[in-house]
C-alpha positions in Angstrom: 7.8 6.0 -15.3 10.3 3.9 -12.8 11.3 0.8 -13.7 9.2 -1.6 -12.4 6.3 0.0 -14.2 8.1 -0.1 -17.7 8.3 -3.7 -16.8 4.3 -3.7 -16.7 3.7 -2.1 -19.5 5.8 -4.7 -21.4 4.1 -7.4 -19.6 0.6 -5.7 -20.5 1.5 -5.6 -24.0 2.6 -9.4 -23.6 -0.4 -10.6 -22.4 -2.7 -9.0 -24.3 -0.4 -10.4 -27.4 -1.3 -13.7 -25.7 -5.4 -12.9 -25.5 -5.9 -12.1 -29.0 -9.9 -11.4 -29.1 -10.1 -10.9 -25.5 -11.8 -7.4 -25.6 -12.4 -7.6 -22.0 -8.9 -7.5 -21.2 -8.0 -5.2 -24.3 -10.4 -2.7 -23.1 -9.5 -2.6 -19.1 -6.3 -2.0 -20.4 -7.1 1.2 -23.0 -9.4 2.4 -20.3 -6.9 2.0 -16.9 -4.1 3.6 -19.5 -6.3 6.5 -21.2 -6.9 7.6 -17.5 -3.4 7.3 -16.1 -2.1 9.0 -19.1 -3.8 12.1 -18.1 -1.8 13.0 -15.3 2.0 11.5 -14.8 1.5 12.5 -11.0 -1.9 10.7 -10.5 0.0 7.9 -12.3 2.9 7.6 -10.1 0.4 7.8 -6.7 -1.6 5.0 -7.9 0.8 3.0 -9.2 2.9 3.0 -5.5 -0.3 3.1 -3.6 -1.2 -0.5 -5.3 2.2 -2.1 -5.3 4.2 0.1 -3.1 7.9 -0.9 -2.3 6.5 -4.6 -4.3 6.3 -3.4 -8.2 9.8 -4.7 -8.8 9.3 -8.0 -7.1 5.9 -8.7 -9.2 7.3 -8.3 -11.9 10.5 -10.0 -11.6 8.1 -13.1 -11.3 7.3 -12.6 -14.7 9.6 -15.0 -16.5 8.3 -17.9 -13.8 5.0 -17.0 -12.9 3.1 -15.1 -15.7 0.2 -16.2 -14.0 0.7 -13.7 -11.0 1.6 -10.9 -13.2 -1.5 -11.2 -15.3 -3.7 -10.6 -12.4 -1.9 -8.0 -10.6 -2.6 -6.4 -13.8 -6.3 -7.2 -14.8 -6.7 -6.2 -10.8 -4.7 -2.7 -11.1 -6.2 -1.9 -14.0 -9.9 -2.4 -12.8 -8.6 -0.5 -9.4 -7.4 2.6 -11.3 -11.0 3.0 -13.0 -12.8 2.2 -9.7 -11.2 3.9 -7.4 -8.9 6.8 -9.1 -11.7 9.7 -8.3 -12.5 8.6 -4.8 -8.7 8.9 -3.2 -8.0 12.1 -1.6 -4.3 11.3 -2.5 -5.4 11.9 -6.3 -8.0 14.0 -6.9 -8.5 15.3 -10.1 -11.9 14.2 -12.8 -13.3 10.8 -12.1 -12.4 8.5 -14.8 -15.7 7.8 -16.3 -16.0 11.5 -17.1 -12.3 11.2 -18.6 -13.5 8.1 -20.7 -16.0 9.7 -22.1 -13.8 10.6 -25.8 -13.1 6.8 -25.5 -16.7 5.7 -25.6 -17.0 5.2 -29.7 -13.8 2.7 -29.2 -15.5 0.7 -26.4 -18.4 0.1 -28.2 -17.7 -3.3 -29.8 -18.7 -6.1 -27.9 -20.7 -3.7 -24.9 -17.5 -3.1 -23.8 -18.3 -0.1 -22.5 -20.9 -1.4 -20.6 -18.5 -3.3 -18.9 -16.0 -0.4 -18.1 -19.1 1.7 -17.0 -20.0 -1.7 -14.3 -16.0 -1.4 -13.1 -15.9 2.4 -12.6 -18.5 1.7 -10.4 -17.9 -1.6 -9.0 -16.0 -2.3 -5.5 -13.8 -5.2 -4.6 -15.1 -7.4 -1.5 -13.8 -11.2 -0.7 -16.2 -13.9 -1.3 -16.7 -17.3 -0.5 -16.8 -19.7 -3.1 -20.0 -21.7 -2.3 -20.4 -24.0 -5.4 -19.1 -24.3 -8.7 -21.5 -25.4 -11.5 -19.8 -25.0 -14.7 -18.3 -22.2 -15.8 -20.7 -20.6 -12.6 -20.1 -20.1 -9.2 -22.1 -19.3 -6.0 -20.6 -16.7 -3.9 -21.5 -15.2 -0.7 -19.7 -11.7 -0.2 -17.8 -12.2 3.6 -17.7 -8.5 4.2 -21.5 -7.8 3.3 -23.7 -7.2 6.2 -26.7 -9.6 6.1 -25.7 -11.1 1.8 -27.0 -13.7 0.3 -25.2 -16.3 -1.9 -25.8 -15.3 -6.0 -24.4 -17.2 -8.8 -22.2 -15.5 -11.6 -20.8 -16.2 -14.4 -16.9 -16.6 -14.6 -15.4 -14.4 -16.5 -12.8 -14.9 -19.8 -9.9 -16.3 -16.9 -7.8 -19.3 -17.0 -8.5 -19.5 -13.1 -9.9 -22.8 -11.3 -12.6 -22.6 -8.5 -13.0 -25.7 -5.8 -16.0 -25.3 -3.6 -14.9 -22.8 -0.1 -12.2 -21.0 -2.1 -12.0 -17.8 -0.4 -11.3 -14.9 -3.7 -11.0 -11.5 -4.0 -12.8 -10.5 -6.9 -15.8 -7.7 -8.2 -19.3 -8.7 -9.9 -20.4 -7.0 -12.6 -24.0 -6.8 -14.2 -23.4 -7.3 -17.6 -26.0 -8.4 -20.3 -28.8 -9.0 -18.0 -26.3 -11.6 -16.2 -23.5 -11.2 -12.9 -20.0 -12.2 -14.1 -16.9 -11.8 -12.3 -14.8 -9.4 -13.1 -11.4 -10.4 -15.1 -8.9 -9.3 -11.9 -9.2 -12.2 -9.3 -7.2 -12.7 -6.6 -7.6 -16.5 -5.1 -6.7 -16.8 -1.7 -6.0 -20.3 0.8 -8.7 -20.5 2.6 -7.2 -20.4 6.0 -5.3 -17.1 5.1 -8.2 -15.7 3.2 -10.8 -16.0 6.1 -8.3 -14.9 8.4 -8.4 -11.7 5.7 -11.7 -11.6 5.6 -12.2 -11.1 9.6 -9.4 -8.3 9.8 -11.4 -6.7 6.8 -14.9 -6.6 8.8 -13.0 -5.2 12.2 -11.8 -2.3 9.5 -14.9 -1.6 7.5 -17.1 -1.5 11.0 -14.5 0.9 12.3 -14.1 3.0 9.4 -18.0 3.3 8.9 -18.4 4.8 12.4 -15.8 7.5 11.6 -16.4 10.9 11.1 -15.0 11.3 7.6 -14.7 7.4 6.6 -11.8 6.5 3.9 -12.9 5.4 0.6 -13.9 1.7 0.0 -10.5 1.5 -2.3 -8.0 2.3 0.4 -10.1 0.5 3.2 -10.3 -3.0 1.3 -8.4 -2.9 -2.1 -5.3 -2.0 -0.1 -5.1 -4.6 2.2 -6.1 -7.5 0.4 -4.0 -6.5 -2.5 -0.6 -6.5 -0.2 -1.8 -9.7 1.4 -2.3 -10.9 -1.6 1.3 -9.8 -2.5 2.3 -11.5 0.7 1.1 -14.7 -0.2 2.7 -15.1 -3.8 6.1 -13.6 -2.1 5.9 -16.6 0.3 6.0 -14.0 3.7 4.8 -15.5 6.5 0.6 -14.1 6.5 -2.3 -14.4 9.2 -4.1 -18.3 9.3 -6.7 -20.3 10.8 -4.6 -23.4 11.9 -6.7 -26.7 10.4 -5.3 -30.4 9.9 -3.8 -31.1 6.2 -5.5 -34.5 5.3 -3.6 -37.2 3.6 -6.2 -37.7 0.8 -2.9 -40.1 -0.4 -4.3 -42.5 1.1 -7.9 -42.9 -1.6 -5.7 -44.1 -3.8 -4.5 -47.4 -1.6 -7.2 -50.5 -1.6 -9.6 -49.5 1.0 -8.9 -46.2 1.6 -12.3 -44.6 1.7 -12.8 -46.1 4.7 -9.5 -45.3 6.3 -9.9 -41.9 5.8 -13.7 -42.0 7.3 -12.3 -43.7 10.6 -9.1 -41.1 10.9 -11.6 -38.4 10.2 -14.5 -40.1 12.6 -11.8 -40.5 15.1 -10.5 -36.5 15.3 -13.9 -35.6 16.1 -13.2 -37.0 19.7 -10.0 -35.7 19.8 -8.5 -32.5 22.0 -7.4 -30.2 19.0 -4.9 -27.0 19.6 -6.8 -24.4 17.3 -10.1 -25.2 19.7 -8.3 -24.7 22.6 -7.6 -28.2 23.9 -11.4 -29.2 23.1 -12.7 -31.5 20.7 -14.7 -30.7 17.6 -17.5 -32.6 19.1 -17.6 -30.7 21.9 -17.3 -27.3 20.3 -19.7 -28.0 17.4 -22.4 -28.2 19.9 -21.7 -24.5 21.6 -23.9 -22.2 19.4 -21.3 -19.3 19.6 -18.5 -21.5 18.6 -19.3 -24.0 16.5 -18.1 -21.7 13.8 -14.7 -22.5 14.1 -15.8 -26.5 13.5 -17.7 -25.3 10.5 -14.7 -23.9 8.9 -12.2 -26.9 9.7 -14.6 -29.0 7.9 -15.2 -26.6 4.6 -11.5 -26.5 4.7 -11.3 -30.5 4.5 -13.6 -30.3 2.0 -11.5 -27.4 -0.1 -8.9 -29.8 0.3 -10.0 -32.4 -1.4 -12.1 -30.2 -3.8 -8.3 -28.7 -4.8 -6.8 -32.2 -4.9 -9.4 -33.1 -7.1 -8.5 -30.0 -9.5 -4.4 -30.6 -9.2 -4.4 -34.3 -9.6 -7.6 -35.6 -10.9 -7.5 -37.5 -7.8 -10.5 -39.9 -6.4 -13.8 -38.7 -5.2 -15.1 -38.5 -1.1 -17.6 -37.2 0.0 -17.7 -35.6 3.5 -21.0 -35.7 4.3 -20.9 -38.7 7.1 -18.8 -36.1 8.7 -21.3 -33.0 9.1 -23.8 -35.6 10.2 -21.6 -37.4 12.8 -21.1 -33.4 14.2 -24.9 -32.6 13.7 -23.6 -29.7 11.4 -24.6 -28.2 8.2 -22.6 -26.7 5.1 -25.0 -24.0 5.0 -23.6 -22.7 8.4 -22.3 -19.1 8.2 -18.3 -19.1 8.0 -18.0 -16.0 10.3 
């Protein structure tokens, strides 16, 4: 085991101390570690196909950033049982067979109901649509032709704001859809710009004679960008305006913020190519890109709102003024 992983497995064994009575978590982990245990080899190529040359960085983040480490984890160790028997790089008995002399431990709590849903789950990025609760709508972004459901959120200390791009899997558990425990929140400007790359790649693998598995096409990707963005390297992004939402707190500033936000619709903006967002919003093949600067005004705020318990606004004079809808597609 190198280093980086020894670090893990005190860090598993850390938060799991932490989540006393989470059996989700408790039994992700005995799963993920009953299967990895059976081969040291298998072990070592998922491991460094998951973090590659990054393991040690993670996990120096530990002492700062728990938060990070925690969900690289809850995500690896749903990866392992999803995708361990489908990678040509590993071979060997998929894990649910493996798990099989585990399921008396797992029954407590349907737990092994749940492991059965991961082995068989995939990861996709979704699109936070609304947040009701502890539910959320989500529309899968790399779904042909998918349709927004609402699931319940699962045991995690994560926050949603409505157009949060995530990278997450749904499970059917208990007559219900939750999200898994492993979630991977993305910006939404880096996250859609993810989300594009990531249908280029599935379209092109589909067509291929002998397509890759599901966990190298997607998991691998998102998971470094993902790794990316918490390192602070430079990632892909849609270019949109930051808003000064500042200014709701000053006498009056409701209706500053509607004029500066009236006011850019008539002006020439870079990421539309010199145009304005008036003009493009009525061009049927790209008012797309005016759809998405205004879900990610509206993330904005939505995330203000969550950081700083700041002042409400509603956007809606703005869709109107553009003759737009939220329920426009975001790609």
């Amino acid at each position: 085991m190198g280093a980086s992983q020894e670090v893990f497995a005190e860090a598993a064994e850390e938060l799991l101390a932490t989540r006393k009575g989470d059996e989700m978590a408790a039994a992700l982990y005995e799963a993920s570690s009953f299967v990895l245990e059976q081969d040291e080899e298998r072990c070592d190529v998922l491991y460094n196909l998951y973090f590659a040359d990054d393991g040690e960085k993670i996990s120096s983040l530990l002492s700062i950033h728990d938060g990070v480490v925690s969900q690289s984890l809850t995500c690896f160790w749903e990866w392992v049982l999803a995708s361990a028997s489908l990678m040509p790089e590993v071979g060997g008995t998929p894990p649910l067979e493996l798990l099989r002399s585990l399921q008396e431990n797992l029954n407590d709590g349907n737990m092994w109901e749940m492991i059965e849903e991961v082995c068989s789950s995939r990861l996709s990025l979704y699109e936070v649509q609304a947040v009701d609760g502890r539910r959320i709508q989500v529309l899968d972004l790399l779904a042909q032709q998918a349709e927004p459901v609402w699931v319940e959120t699962s045991g995690s200390l994560l926050g949603y704001a409505p157009w949060d791009i995530a990278a997450l899997r749904i499970l059917a558990l208990g007559g219900k859809f939750q999200t898994s425990l492993g979630v991977l929140l993305f910006l939404r400007e880096p996250g859609l710009a993810l989300a594009r790359r990531m249908r280029r790649d599935v379209a092109a693998n589909a067509s291929q004679a002998n397509p890759r598995p599901w966990g190298l096409v997607i998991d691998q990707p998102v998971i470094r960008r993902w790794i990316d963005f918490v390192l602070g390297r430079d990632v892909e992004s849609d270019l949109v305006p930051e808003l000064n939402l500042e200014c709701l707190w000053a006498v009056g500033g409701e209706e500053q913020l509607r004029r500066r936000l009236l006011d850019w619709t008539g002006r020439a903006q870079a990421p539309l190519g010199g145009r304005t967002p008036a003009e493009v919003a009525r061009l049927e093949g790209e008012r797309t890109l005016v759809v998405n600067m205004l879900k990610s005004f509206e993330n904005q705020h939505a995330s203000w709102m969550r950081r700083k318990k700041g002042k409400p606004f509603s956007f809606r004079f703005l869709w109107e003024a553009l003759g737009l809808e939220p329920s426009m597609p975001s790609l």
